[in-house]
N, C-alpha and C positions, 0 to 999 in steps of 0.2 A: 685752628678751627675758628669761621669765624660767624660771628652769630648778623642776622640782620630781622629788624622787626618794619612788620608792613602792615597795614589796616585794610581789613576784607571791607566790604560793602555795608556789613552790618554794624562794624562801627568797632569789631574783637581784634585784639591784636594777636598774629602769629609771630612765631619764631620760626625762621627759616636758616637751616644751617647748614655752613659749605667743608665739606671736608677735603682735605687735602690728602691723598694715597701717598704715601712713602715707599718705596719700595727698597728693600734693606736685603743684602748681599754680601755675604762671606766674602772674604780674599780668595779662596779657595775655591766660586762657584764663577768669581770674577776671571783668573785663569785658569781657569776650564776644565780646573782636574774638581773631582769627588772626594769628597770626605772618606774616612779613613774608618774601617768598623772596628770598633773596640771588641779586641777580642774576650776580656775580662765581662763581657755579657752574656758568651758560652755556658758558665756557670748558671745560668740562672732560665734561657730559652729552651724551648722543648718543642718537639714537632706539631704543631695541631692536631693534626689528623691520628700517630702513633705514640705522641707526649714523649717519643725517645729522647735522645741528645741527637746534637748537631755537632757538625762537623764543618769548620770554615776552608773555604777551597780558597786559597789567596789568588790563583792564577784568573781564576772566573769570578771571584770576589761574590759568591755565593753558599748558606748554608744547605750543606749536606745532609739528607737521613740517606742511608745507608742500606738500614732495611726495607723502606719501601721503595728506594733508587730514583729520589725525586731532590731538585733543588731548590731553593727560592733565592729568590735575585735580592739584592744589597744593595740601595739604591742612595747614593747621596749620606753615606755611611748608615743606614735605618734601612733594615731585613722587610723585605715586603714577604709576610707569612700567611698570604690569602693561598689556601690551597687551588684554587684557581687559575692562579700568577705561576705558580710554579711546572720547572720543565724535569719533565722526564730525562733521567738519565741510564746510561748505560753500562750494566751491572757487569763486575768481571766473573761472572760465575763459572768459569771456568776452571775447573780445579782438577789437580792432579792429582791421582791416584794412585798411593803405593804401591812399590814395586814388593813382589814376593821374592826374594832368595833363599 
C-alpha cells in the first residue's frame, strides 16, 4: 500500500492511498477441482428448516434431509444451507408390503 500526500487549495494536507488487490488462490481452485467436504462436520450441522441430521451424498456432493427430501448443494467444500439454494429431491417412498402366509 502506498500512501501519497497532496495539498487541497486551502492549504490541508490529504492522504490518498492506493491499494493493491491480491487475489490469492488454493492449488485446488487453480486446477479446477473443489475442495473436499469434511465429513467430521456431520456431527455438528442440522437442517434449517427440520434441525434433523444430514446425510452427505458423495456422488452429488450434497447434504441430505431425508425427511423433508431436499438437498443443499456443497460448494467449494462449504454446504450452502440457504433453504432457498436447495433442490428437491425424489423420495423412494415406495414401500413394500408384507406378504400374508
Amino acid at each position: 500500500m502506498s500512501h501519497a500526500l497532496r495539498t487541497l487549495g486551502t492549504g490541508v494536507f490529504s492522504v490518498q492511498r492506493s491499494v493493491s488487490v491480491v487475489k490469492i488462490r488454493s492449488a485446488a481452485v487453480k486446477d479446477g477441482q473443489s475442495q473436499p467436504f469434511d465429513e467430521s462436520l456431520l456431527e455438528f450441522l442440522v437442517c434449517p428448516l427440520s434441525k434433523k441430521t444430514l446425510r452427505y451424498d458423495e456422488s452429488y456432493n450434497e447434504l441430505i434431509n431425508e425427511e423433508l427430501g431436499i438437498a443443499y448443494p456443497i460448494i467449494d467444500g462449504i454446504p450452502k444451507m440457504i433453504p432457498q439454494d436447495a433442490r428437491m429431491i425424489h423420495k423412494s417412498g415406495a414401500t413394500e408390503k408384507p406378504t400374508q402366509s
